[in-house]
C-alpha positions in Angstrom: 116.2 109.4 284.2 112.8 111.0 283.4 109.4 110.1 285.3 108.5 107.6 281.8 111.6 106.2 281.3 112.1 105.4 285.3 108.1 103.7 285.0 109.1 101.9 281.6 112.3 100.5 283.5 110.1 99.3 286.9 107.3 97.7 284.5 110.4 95.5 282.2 111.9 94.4 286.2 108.5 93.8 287.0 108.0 91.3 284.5 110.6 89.5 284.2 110.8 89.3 288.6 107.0 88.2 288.3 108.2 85.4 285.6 110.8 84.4 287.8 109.1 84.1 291.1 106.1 82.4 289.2 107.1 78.8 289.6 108.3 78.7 293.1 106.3 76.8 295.9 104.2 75.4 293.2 102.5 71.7 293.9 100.6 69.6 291.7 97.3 69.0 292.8 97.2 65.3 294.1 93.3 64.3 293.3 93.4 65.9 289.7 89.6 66.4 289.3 87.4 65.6 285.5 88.0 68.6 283.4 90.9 70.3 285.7 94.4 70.0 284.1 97.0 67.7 285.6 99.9 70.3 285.4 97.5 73.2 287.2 98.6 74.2 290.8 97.0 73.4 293.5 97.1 76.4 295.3 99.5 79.6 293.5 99.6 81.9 296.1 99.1 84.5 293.1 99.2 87.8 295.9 101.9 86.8 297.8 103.9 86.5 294.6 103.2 89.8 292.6 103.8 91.4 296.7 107.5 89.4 296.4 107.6 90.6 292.9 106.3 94.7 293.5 109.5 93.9 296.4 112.1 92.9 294.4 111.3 95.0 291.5 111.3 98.0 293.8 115.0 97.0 295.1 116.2 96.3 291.6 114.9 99.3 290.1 116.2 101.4 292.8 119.7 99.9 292.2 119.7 100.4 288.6 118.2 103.6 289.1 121.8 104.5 291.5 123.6 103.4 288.9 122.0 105.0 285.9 122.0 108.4 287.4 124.9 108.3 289.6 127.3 107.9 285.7 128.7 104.5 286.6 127.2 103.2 283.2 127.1 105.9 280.9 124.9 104.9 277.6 125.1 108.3 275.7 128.6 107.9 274.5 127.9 104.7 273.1 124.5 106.0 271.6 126.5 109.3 270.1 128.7 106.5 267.9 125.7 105.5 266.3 125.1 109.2 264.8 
């Protein structure tokens, strides 16, 4: 796995951990205010998500990283049938 390809795979975990962790511990604000919408949190906690997510990511993309380089999935041969 080169330096790119290893950043291109963290950045596709990354957002699809974020996108996943986005709607926990989410509550609706009580008193919705003029002009504020109803569905809006009331408090997202928006670092303490994308650190959970940078976490996550990090563990994920260090597993598939294990696995891409150590040959347990091996994509070339499949990519050589398409020649």
């Amino acid at each position: 796995m080169t330096l790119f390809s290893g950043f291109v795979t963290y950045l596709i975990i990354w957002w699809l951990v974020l996108f996943t962790v986005l709607p926990v511990g989410v509550k609706q604000q009580e008193v919705v205010e003029k002009g504020h919408d109803s569905g809006a949190p009331q408090n997202p906690h928006m670092w303490k998500k994308i650190l959970a997510t940078s976490l996550i990511s990090g563990i994920l993309w260090a597993i598939a990283y294990f696995v891409i380089t150590s040959g347990l999935i091996d994509i070339r041969p499949a990519a050589d049938a398409f020649k």
